[in-house]
C-alpha positions in Angstrom: 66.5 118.2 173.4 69.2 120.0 175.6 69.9 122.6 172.9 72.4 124.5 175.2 74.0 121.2 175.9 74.0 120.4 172.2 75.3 123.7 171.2 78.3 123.7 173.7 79.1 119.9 171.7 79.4 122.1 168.7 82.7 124.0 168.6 81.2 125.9 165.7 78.1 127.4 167.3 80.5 130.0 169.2 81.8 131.3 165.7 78.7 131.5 163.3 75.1 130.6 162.9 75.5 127.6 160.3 72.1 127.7 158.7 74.6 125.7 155.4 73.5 122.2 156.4 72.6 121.0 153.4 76.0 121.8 152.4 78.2 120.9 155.2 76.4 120.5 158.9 79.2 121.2 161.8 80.5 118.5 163.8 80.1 117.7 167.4 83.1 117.3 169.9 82.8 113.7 169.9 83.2 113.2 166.3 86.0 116.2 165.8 88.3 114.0 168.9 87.3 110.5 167.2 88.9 112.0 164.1 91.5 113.8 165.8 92.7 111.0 167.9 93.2 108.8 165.3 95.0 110.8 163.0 97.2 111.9 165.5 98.1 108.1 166.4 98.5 107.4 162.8 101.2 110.2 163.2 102.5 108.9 166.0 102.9 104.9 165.6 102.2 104.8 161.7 98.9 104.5 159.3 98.8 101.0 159.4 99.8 100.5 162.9 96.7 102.8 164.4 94.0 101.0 161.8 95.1 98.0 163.8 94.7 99.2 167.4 91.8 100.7 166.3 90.4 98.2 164.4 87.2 97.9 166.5 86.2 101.6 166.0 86.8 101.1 162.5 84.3 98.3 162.8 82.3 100.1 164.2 81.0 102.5 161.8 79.1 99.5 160.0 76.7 98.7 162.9 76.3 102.3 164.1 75.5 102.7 160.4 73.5 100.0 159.5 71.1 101.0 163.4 70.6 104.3 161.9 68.7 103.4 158.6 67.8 99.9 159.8 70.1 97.6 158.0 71.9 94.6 158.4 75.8 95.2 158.9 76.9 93.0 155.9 74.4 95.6 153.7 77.0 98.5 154.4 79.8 99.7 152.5 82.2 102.4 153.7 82.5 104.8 150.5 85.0 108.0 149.9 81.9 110.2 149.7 78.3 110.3 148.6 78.5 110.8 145.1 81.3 107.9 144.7 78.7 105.4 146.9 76.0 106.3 144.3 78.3 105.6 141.1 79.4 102.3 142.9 75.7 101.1 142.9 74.6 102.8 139.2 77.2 101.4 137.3 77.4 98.0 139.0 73.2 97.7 137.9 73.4 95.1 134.7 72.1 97.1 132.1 71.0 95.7 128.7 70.1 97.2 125.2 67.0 99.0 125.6 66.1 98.9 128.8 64.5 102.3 130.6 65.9 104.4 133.9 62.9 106.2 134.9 63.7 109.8 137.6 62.0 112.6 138.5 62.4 116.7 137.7 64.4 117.3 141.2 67.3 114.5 140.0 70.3 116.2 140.9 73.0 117.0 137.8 75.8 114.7 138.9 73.4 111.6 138.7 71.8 112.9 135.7 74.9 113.2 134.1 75.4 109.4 134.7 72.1 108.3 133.4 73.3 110.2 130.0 76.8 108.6 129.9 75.7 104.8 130.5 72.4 105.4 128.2 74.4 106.8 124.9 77.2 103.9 125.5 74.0 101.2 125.9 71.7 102.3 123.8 69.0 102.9 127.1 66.4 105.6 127.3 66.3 108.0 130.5 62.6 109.2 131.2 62.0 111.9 133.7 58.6 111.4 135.4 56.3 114.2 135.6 55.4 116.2 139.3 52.4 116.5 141.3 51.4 119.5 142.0 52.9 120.0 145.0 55.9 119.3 143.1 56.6 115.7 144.8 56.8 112.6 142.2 53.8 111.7 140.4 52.9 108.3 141.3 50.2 107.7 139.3 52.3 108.3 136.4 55.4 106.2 137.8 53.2 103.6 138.0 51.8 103.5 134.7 55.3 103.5 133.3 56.3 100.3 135.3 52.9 98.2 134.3 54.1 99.1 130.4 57.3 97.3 131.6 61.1 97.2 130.6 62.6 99.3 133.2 65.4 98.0 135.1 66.1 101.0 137.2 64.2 103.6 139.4 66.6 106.0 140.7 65.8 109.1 142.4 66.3 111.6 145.4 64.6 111.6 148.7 65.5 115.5 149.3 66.4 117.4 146.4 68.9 119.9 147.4 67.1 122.8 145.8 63.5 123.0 146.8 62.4 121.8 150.2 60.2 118.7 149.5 60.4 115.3 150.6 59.8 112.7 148.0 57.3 109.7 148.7 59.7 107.1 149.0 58.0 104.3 150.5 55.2 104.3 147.7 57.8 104.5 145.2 59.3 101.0 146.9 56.3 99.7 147.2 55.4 100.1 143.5 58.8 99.1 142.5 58.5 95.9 144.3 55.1 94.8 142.7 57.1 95.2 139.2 60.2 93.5 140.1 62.3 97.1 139.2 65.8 98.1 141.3 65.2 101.0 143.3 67.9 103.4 143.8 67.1 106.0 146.6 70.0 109.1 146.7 69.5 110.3 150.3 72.4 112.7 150.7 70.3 115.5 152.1 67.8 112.8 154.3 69.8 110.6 156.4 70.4 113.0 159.4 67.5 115.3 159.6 64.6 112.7 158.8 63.9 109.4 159.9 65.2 106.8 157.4 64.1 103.3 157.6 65.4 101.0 154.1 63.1 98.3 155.2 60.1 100.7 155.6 61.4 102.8 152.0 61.8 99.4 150.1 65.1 100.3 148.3 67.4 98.2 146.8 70.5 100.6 147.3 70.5 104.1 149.4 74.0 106.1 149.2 74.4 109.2 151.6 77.2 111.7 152.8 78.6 112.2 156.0 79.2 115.7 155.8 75.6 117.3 155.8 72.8 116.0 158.5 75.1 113.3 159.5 77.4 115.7 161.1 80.1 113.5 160.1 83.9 113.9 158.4 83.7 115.8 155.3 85.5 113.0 152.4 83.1 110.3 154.0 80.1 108.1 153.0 78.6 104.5 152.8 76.1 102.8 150.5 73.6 100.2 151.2 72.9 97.3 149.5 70.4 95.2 150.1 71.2 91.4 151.1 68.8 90.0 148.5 70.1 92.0 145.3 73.9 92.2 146.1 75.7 89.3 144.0 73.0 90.5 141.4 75.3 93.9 140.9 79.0 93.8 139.3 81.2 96.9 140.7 82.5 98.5 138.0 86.0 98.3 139.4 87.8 95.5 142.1 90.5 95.7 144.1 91.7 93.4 146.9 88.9 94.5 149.5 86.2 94.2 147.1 87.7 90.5 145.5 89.7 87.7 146.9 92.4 87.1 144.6 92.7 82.6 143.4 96.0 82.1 142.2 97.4 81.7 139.4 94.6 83.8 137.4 91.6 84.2 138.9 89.2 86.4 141.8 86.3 85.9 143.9 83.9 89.0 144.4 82.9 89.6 148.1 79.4 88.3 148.7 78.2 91.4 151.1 78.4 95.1 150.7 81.8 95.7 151.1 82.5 94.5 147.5 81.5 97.7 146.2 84.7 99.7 149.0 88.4 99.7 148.3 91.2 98.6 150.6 92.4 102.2 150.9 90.2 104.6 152.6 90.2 107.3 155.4 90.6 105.3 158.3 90.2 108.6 160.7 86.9 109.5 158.6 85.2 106.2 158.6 85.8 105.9 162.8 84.2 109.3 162.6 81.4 108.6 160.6 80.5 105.8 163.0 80.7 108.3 166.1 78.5 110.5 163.9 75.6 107.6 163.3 75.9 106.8 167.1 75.5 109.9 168.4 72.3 111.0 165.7 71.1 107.7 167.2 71.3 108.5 170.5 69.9 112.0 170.7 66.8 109.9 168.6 66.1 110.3 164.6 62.1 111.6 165.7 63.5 114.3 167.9 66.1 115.2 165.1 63.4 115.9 162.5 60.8 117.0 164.9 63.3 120.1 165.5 64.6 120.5 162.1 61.1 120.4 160.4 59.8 123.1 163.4 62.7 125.2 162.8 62.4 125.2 158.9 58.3 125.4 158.9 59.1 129.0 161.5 61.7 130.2 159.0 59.2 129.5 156.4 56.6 131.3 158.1 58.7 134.6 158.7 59.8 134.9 155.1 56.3 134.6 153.9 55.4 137.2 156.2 58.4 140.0 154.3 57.3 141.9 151.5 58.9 140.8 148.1 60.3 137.7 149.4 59.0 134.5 147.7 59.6 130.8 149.5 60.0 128.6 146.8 59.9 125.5 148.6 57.5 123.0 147.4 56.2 119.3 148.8 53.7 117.9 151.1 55.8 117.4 153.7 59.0 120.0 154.6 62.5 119.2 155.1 65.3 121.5 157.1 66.3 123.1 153.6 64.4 126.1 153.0 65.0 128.2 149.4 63.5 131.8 148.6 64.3 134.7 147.0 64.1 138.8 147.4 63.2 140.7 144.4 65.6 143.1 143.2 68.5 141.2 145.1 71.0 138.6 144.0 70.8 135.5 146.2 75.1 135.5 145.8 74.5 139.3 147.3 72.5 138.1 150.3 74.7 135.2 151.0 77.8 137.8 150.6 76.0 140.2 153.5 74.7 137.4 156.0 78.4 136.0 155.7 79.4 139.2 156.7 78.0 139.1 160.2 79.0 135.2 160.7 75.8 133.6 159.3 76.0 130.8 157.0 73.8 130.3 154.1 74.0 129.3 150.6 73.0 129.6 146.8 71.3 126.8 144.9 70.8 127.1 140.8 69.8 125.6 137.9 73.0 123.5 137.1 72.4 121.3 140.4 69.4 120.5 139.4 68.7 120.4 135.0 66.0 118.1 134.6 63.4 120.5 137.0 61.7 123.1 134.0 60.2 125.4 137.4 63.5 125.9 139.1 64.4 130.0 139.8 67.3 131.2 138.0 69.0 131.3 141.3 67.7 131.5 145.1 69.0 131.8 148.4 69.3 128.1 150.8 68.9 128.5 154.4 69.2 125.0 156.1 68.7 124.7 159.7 69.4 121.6 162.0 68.9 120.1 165.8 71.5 122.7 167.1 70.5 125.7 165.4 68.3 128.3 167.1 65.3 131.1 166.9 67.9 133.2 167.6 69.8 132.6 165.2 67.1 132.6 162.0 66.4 136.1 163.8 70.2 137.1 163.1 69.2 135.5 159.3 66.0 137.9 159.0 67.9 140.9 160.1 70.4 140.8 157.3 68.0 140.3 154.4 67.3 143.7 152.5 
């Protein structure tokens, strides 16, 4: 990878070193004009005017899309965010008395939350599956759970946001498949820095975010849906994108994807989120986690090396996000120095992430990506005490 080349794509770069990926990764050019251009037409000739001239970019975005984690087109929806894509698959899954949801300990809080609310109002049981020891999903134990049957719903992250693993996914398909069980994969922190293949993972429904290893609009996301499972799932609300409306009193639900979207969206956003899948696809998925896992691993390696810092990170296999602490320092204090000479990082914690009974109290979450540089996880090291 051209790293300079990249680098001068990245407005940002010349400002800070954004190791905050996992929050919010930093666009390139060709995603910032994509954004720009249209919003500035919509300006100029009117909102609904410029989604027609640009109707083809708008299209766009599901093919680019759909390339990037090996989908079809009519398996993609274009959602407001990450966390709106996920509720439009959860709640659309037809849930019955006593059914199970089965998740692991590194579920983040927001989908947690969910389980909770649809379980007390349908009298389900959430079960949280135990860890290996290297912290990834047991799936010994998630398989034993499935052969004693009645679960309609696996659901769990590929990334947590908290801890550095990478969950087995494609096992946890594979299983899910023998039994017959929906599989729905969260991979907010994955599609971007690792290769992500839904045919290879097996999942039924994947949401994501364009704002962290996308590199996309913040306010954008999508959600797959697989062809086979689709008209199986009710979206918990319809409007006149999702449903064709049959005079005098009656609707017909979409048959692809796009029944779980709504006629109003960010049109600049969803152009840009396209751009952004194009261009991760052609600087090449293996090279993009090839230089985010090498970059991580060496910032892994340096902090082992500094007394009284402990890597908490955990997994088999590494992502980009990398979580330790310093004893005797609050993680908000280190975040608050390295800011202090233009370097990004962040602070996970327990609320993110309530189900996991290991997690630190609070720890500091450095996460690199493709444009970052030695350099630059140098200028990290320097400010930690």
């Amino acid at each position: 990878m051209d790293i300079g080349r990249l680098r001068t794509d990245t407005p940002g770069c010349a400002r800070v070193a954004h190791l905050n990926n996992a929050g919010a990764a930093l666009p390139p050019r060709p995603v910032i004009d994509a954004v720009a251009e249209h919003f500035t037409l919509e300006s100029t000739i009117g909102g609904y005017e410029a989604a027609e001239a640009n109707a083809d970019a708008v299209e766009r975005f599901y093919g680019a899309t759909a390339g990037l984690i090996g989908a079809r087109p009519d398996e993609i929806a274009y959602v407001e965010n990450a966390t709106r894509a996920w509720d439009m698959a959860f709640y659309a899954v037809p849930f019955a008395e006593g059914d199970r949801i089965l998740t692991t300990t590194s579920e983040y809080s927001s989908n947690a939350i969910a389980y909770q609310q649809v379980a007390a109002a349908r009298n389900l049981s959430v079960e949280v599956l135990p860890d290996e020891a290297d912290g990834t999903l047991a799936l010994d134990a998630l398989e034993a759970e499935l052969v004693k049957g009645g679960v309609r719903l696996v659901s769990l992250n590929h990334v947590p946001t908290h801890n550095g693993l990478v969950n087995p996914v494609a096992e946890v398909g594979r299983l899910c498949r023998e039994h017959g069980v929906l599989f729905l994969l969260d991979a907010c922190q994955s599609v971007g820095q690792l290769a992500v293949d839904v045919r290879e993972i097996g999942c039924d429904m994947l949401s994501a975010t364009g704002r962290k290893f996308l590199r996309g609009p913040r306010g954008t996301g999508f959600l797959y849906v697989r062809r086979e499972v689709v008209q199986t799932l009710e979206p918990p609300f319809l409007d006149l994108q999702a449903a064709d409306w049959k005079a005098p009193d009656g609707y017909e639900t979409r048959d692809d994807a796009r029944r779980f979207e709504t006629w109003e969206r960010y049109v600049a956003g969803q152009i840009g989120l396209g751009v952004a899948a194009d261009y991760a696809a052609d600087l090449g998925i293996a090279a993009i986690e090839d230089r985010v896992t090498g970059l991580a691993t060496g910032l892994r390696a340096a902090l082992t090396e500094r007394p009284g810092t402990t890597v908490l990170d955990k997994g088999a296999r590494p992502s980009g996000i990398v979580t330790f602490t310093v004893e005797g320092h609050d993680p908000t204090e280190i975040k608050d120095a390295a800011r202090e000479v233009d370097v990004n990082i962040n602070v996970t914690n327990p609320v993110s992430h309530g189900y996991d009974p290991h997690a630190a109290a609070a720890a500091v979450r450095a996460s690199v990506h493709y444009y970052n540089t030695e350099e630059e996880l140098d200028r990290l090291l320097s400010v930690l005490p």
